[in-house]
N, C-alpha and C positions, 0 to 999 in steps of 0.2 A: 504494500500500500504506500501510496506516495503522498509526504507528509509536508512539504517544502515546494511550493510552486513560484512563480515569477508572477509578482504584484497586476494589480489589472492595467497600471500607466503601463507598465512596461510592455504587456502584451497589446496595450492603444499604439503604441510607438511603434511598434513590430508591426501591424497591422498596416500601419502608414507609411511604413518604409523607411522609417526615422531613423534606426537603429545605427550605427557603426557595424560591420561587418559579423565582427567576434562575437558582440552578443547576439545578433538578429541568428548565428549558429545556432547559442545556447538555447534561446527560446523555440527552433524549430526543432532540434533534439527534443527537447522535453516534449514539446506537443507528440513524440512519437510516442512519449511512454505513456502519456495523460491525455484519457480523451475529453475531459472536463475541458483542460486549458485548448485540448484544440477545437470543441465545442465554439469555445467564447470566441478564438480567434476566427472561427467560420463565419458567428456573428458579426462580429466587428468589419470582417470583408465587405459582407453585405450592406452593413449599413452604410458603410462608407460609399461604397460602390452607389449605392442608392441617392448620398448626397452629393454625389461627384455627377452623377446625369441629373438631377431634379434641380440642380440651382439656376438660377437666372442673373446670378452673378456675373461679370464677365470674366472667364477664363485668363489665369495667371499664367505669367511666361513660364517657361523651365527652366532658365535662367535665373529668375527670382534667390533673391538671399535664404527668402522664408527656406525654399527646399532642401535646404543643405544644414538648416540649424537644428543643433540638437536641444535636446533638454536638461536643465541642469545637474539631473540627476547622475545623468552620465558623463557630464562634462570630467568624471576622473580617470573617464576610461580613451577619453581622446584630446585631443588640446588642440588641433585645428581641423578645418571643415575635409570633409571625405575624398579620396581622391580617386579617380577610376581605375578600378581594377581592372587589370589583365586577367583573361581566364589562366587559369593553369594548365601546367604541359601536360600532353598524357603520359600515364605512368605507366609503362608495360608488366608490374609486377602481380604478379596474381592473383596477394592478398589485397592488392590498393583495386584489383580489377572486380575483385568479390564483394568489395567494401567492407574489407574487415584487417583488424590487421594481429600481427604474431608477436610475441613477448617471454622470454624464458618460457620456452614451452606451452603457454598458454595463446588461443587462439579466441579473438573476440569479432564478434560481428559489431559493425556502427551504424547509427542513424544516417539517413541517406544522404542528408547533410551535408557529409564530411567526403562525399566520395569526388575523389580529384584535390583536395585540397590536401592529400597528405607526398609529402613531396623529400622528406628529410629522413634521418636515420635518430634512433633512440639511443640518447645520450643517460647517462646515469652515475652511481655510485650509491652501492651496498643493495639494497630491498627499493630502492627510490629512481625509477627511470621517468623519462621525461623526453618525448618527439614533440617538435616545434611544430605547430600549424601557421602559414604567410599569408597573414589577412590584409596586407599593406596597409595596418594603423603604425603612426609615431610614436606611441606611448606604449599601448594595451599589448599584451603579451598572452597567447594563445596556446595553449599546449593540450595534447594525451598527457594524461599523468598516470602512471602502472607506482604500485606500490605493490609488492610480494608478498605471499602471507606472514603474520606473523611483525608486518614492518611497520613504522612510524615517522610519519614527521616531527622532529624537533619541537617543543611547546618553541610558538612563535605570536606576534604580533603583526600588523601590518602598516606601511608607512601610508599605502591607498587602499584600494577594493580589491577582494579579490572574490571572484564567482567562482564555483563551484558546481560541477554539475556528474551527480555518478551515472555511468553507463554501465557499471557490471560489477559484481561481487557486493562487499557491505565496508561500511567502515565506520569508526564512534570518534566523540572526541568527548569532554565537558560539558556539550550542550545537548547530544543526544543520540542517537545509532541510526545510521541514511540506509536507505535502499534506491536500488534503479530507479532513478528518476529527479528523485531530490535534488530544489534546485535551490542553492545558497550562496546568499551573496553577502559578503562580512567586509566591515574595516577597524580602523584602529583601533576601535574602542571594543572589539574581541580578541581573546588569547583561547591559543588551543593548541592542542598537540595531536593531532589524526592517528589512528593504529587500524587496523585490521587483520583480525582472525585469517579469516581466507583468502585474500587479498584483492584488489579492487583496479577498477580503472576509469577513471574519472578524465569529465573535460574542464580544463581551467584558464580563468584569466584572470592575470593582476596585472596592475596600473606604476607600480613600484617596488624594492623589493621586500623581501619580507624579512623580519626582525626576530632573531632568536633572541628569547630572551631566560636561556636556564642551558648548564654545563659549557661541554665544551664547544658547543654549536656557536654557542656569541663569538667564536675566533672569527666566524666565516660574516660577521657585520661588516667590517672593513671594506667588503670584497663584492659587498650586497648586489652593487650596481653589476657587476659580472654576471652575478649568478642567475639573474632574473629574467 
Protein backbone atom coordinates (compact mmCIF):
# COMPACT_ATOMS: atom_id res chain seq x y z
CA UNK A 1 0.00 0.00 0.00
CA UNK A 2 1.23 3.37 -0.87
CA UNK A 3 1.53 5.74 1.82
CA UNK A 4 3.41 8.95 0.52
CA UNK A 5 2.10 10.56 -2.66
CA UNK A 6 3.06 13.81 -4.49
CA UNK A 7 0.91 16.85 -3.16
CA UNK A 8 -2.16 17.89 -5.59
CA UNK A 9 0.00 21.59 -6.68
CA UNK A 10 2.56 19.35 -7.75
CA UNK A 11 0.56 16.88 -9.62
CA UNK A 12 -1.48 20.63 -11.15
CA UNK A 13 2.06 21.42 -12.31
CA UNK A 14 2.80 18.16 -13.86
CA UNK A 15 -0.40 18.37 -15.59
CA UNK A 16 0.57 21.70 -17.14
CA UNK A 17 3.79 20.82 -18.18
CA UNK A 18 5.25 23.11 -15.54
CA UNK A 19 7.47 20.68 -14.09
CA UNK A 20 11.48 20.67 -14.77
CA UNK A 21 12.21 17.44 -16.37
CA UNK A 22 13.54 15.34 -13.19
CA UNK A 23 10.43 15.77 -11.28
CA UNK A 24 7.76 15.61 -14.11
CA UNK A 25 9.86 11.71 -14.20
CA UNK A 26 9.07 11.23 -10.54
CA UNK A 27 5.51 12.20 -10.64
CA UNK A 28 4.87 9.82 -13.93
CA UNK A 29 6.66 6.94 -12.12
CA UNK A 30 4.58 7.03 -9.33
CA UNK A 31 1.30 7.42 -11.32
CA UNK A 32 2.43 3.95 -12.51
CA UNK A 33 2.30 2.60 -9.01
CA UNK A 34 -0.93 4.64 -7.99
CA UNK A 35 -3.99 4.63 -9.78
CA UNK A 36 -5.45 7.32 -7.40
CA UNK A 37 -2.79 9.81 -8.39
CA UNK A 38 -3.11 8.84 -11.83
CA UNK A 39 -6.98 9.17 -11.60
CA UNK A 40 -6.43 12.93 -10.54
CA UNK A 41 -3.97 13.43 -13.13
CA UNK A 42 -6.54 12.13 -15.91
CA UNK A 43 -8.76 14.68 -14.32
CA UNK A 44 -6.69 17.53 -14.23
CA UNK A 45 -5.89 16.74 -18.21
CA UNK A 46 -9.37 17.08 -18.96
CA UNK A 47 -10.09 19.97 -17.27
CA UNK A 48 -7.57 21.72 -18.49
CA UNK A 49 -7.95 20.47 -21.93
CA UNK A 50 -11.58 21.66 -21.58
CA UNK A 51 -10.31 25.27 -20.53
CA UNK A 52 -7.78 25.49 -23.12
CA UNK A 53 -10.61 25.07 -26.18
CA UNK A 54 -13.62 26.90 -24.06
CA UNK A 55 -11.81 30.33 -23.55
CA UNK A 56 -12.55 33.37 -25.43
CA UNK A 57 -9.42 34.75 -24.29
CA UNK A 58 -7.03 35.49 -26.96
CA UNK A 59 -4.44 32.95 -27.26
CA UNK A 60 -0.94 33.41 -25.62
CA UNK A 61 2.28 33.30 -27.60
CA UNK A 62 4.65 30.37 -26.83
CA UNK A 63 7.13 32.43 -26.43
CA UNK A 64 5.56 34.10 -23.59
CA UNK A 65 7.77 34.39 -20.05
CA UNK A 66 4.50 32.86 -18.30
CA UNK A 67 5.41 29.20 -20.09
CA UNK A 68 8.62 28.63 -18.91
CA UNK A 69 8.09 29.99 -15.11
CA UNK A 70 8.11 27.78 -12.55
CA UNK A 71 6.70 27.67 -9.09
CA UNK A 72 8.26 28.40 -6.17
CA UNK A 73 8.18 25.58 -4.62
CA UNK A 74 10.51 24.17 -6.97
CA UNK A 75 12.59 26.90 -7.55
CA UNK A 76 15.25 24.42 -5.32
CA UNK A 77 15.32 22.19 -7.70
CA UNK A 78 16.20 24.43 -10.65
CA UNK A 79 17.64 28.14 -10.70
CA UNK A 80 17.13 29.03 -14.35
CA UNK A 81 14.24 28.69 -16.87
CA UNK A 82 14.39 25.02 -18.89
CA UNK A 83 16.27 24.51 -21.76
CA UNK A 84 15.55 22.09 -24.76
CA UNK A 85 16.38 18.98 -24.43
CA UNK A 86 17.84 16.78 -26.85
CA UNK A 87 16.37 13.36 -27.16
CA UNK A 88 18.68 10.75 -26.04
CA UNK A 89 20.90 8.30 -28.00
CA UNK A 90 19.62 4.87 -28.52
CA UNK A 91 21.17 2.47 -26.23
CA UNK A 92 21.72 -0.96 -27.83
CA UNK A 93 21.86 -2.67 -24.56
CA UNK A 94 19.38 -5.06 -23.69
CA UNK A 95 18.44 -4.28 -20.28
CA UNK A 96 18.08 -0.37 -21.29
CA UNK A 97 16.09 -2.13 -24.47
CA UNK A 98 13.67 -4.06 -21.82
CA UNK A 99 13.53 -1.06 -19.61
CA UNK A 100 14.81 -2.49 -16.88
CA UNK A 101 18.15 -2.41 -15.69
CA UNK A 102 20.86 -5.06 -13.72
CA UNK A 103 22.74 -4.60 -10.40
CA UNK A 104 24.97 -7.17 -8.21
CA UNK A 105 22.82 -9.64 -9.53
CA UNK A 106 19.62 -8.39 -9.19
CA UNK A 107 17.41 -7.53 -12.07
CA UNK A 108 14.70 -4.65 -11.80
CA UNK A 109 12.17 -3.64 -14.24
CA UNK A 110 11.23 0.42 -14.46
CA UNK A 111 8.52 2.71 -15.09
CA UNK A 112 8.26 3.51 -18.78
CA UNK A 113 9.40 6.67 -17.88
CA UNK A 114 12.82 6.02 -17.66
CA UNK A 115 13.29 4.17 -20.91
CA UNK A 116 16.04 5.97 -23.12
CA UNK A 117 17.13 8.14 -20.43
CA UNK A 118 19.58 5.65 -18.96
CA UNK A 119 22.74 6.32 -20.77
CA UNK A 120 25.61 5.88 -17.95
CA UNK A 121 27.28 3.08 -15.92
CA UNK A 122 26.64 2.49 -11.94
CA UNK A 123 29.16 4.17 -9.87
CA UNK A 124 29.31 3.07 -6.01
CA UNK A 125 31.15 2.13 -2.82
CA UNK A 126 30.27 -0.73 -0.26
CA UNK A 127 26.15 -1.69 -0.40
CA UNK A 128 25.48 2.10 -1.98
CA UNK A 129 25.47 2.37 -5.95
CA UNK A 130 24.22 5.19 -7.79
CA UNK A 131 23.63 5.49 -12.13
CA UNK A 132 23.39 9.01 -13.06
CA UNK A 133 20.18 9.94 -15.06
CA UNK A 134 20.89 13.43 -17.80
CA UNK A 135 17.99 15.51 -17.51
CA UNK A 136 19.82 18.72 -18.61
CA UNK A 137 18.94 20.73 -15.27
CA UNK A 138 21.94 23.04 -13.63
CA UNK A 139 21.20 22.27 -10.26
CA UNK A 140 18.96 19.13 -9.69
CA UNK A 141 20.61 15.83 -9.67
CA UNK A 142 18.91 12.76 -10.96
CA UNK A 143 19.99 9.34 -10.08
CA UNK A 144 18.98 5.18 -9.74
CA UNK A 145 19.94 4.66 -6.25
CA UNK A 146 20.40 0.54 -5.51
CA UNK A 147 21.27 0.17 -1.86
CA UNK A 148 22.09 -3.82 -1.04
CA UNK A 149 20.58 -5.75 1.48
CA UNK A 150 21.34 -5.23 4.66
CA UNK A 151 22.90 -1.46 3.75
CA UNK A 152 22.41 2.09 4.87
CA UNK A 153 22.97 5.47 4.27
CA UNK A 154 24.81 7.54 6.80
CA UNK A 155 22.35 9.59 9.20
CA UNK A 156 22.54 12.67 7.14
CA UNK A 157 20.81 16.17 6.61
CA UNK A 158 20.34 18.13 3.60
CA UNK A 159 21.76 21.44 2.48
CA UNK A 160 18.32 21.60 -0.26
CA UNK A 161 15.48 18.97 -1.29
CA UNK A 162 15.93 15.84 -1.94
CA UNK A 163 12.95 13.58 -3.50
CA UNK A 164 12.63 10.21 -3.08
CA UNK A 165 10.85 7.90 -4.87
CA UNK A 166 11.03 3.70 -4.31
CA UNK A 167 10.64 1.48 -7.29
CA UNK A 168 11.45 -1.88 -5.66
CA UNK A 169 12.21 -3.62 -2.42
CA UNK A 170 11.50 -1.74 1.19
CA UNK A 171 13.47 0.51 3.10
CA UNK A 172 12.97 2.59 6.90
CA UNK A 173 14.46 5.37 8.28
CA UNK A 174 13.19 7.44 11.69
CA UNK A 175 10.05 8.45 10.15
CA UNK A 176 8.60 5.25 8.94
CA UNK A 177 9.08 1.96 6.59
CA UNK A 178 8.29 2.98 2.35
CA UNK A 179 7.01 0.55 -0.09
CA UNK A 180 6.83 0.62 -4.06
CA UNK A 181 5.61 3.75 -4.66
CA UNK A 182 6.25 6.12 -1.81
CA UNK A 183 6.95 9.38 -2.89
CA UNK A 184 9.11 11.64 -0.49
CA UNK A 185 10.28 14.70 -0.75
CA UNK A 186 12.53 16.11 2.42
CA UNK A 187 14.83 19.15 3.23
CA UNK A 188 16.81 20.57 5.87
CA UNK A 189 14.82 20.44 8.49
CA UNK A 190 14.82 16.29 8.20
CA UNK A 191 17.75 13.91 9.42
CA UNK A 192 17.72 10.39 8.74
CA UNK A 193 19.66 7.48 8.03
CA UNK A 194 17.99 4.83 5.30
CA UNK A 195 18.65 0.91 5.90
CA UNK A 196 17.15 -1.86 4.27
CA UNK A 197 16.60 -5.48 5.18
CA UNK A 198 16.29 -6.76 1.42
CA UNK A 199 17.54 -4.18 -0.35
CA UNK A 200 15.83 -1.59 -2.56
CA UNK A 201 16.08 0.75 -5.58
CA UNK A 202 14.94 3.97 -5.45
CA UNK A 203 14.65 7.17 -7.96
CA UNK A 204 16.28 10.33 -6.44
CA UNK A 205 16.82 13.93 -6.71
CA UNK A 206 18.78 16.46 -4.76
CA UNK A 207 19.27 20.01 -5.32
CA UNK A 208 22.63 20.14 -3.11
CA UNK A 209 24.68 17.83 -1.35
CA UNK A 210 23.93 16.05 1.42
CA UNK A 211 25.26 16.57 5.11
CA UNK A 212 26.58 13.75 7.28
CA UNK A 213 26.12 14.56 10.40
CA UNK A 214 27.34 11.20 12.85
CA UNK A 215 30.81 9.13 12.68
CA UNK A 216 33.06 8.81 10.28
CA UNK A 217 31.00 9.94 7.39
CA UNK A 218 31.26 13.84 8.30
CA UNK A 219 35.14 13.26 6.79
CA UNK A 220 33.25 13.20 3.30
CA UNK A 221 31.60 17.07 4.09
CA UNK A 222 34.46 18.67 2.65
CA UNK A 223 34.03 16.92 -0.42
CA UNK A 224 30.15 17.23 -0.52
CA UNK A 225 30.16 19.28 -3.68
CA UNK A 226 31.88 16.19 -5.58
CA UNK A 227 29.92 13.61 -4.33
CA UNK A 228 26.47 14.87 -5.27
Amino acid sequence: MINYHPDPHLLSLHAKGELPLSMSMAISAHAEFCQHCQQQLDQMTITLSDQQFNTTAAPQSVDSPDNNQLDALLSQFLNSTLDTLEAAQPNTDKSIEDNSVSIKGHHYPLPRVFRKKINASWQGIGKVSRLRLDTGEPQARASLLHIAANGEIPEHTHKGAELTLLLAGEFSDCYNTYKPGDFMLLDKEHQHSPKTLEGCLCYTIVDAPLYFTKGISKLLNPIGDLLY
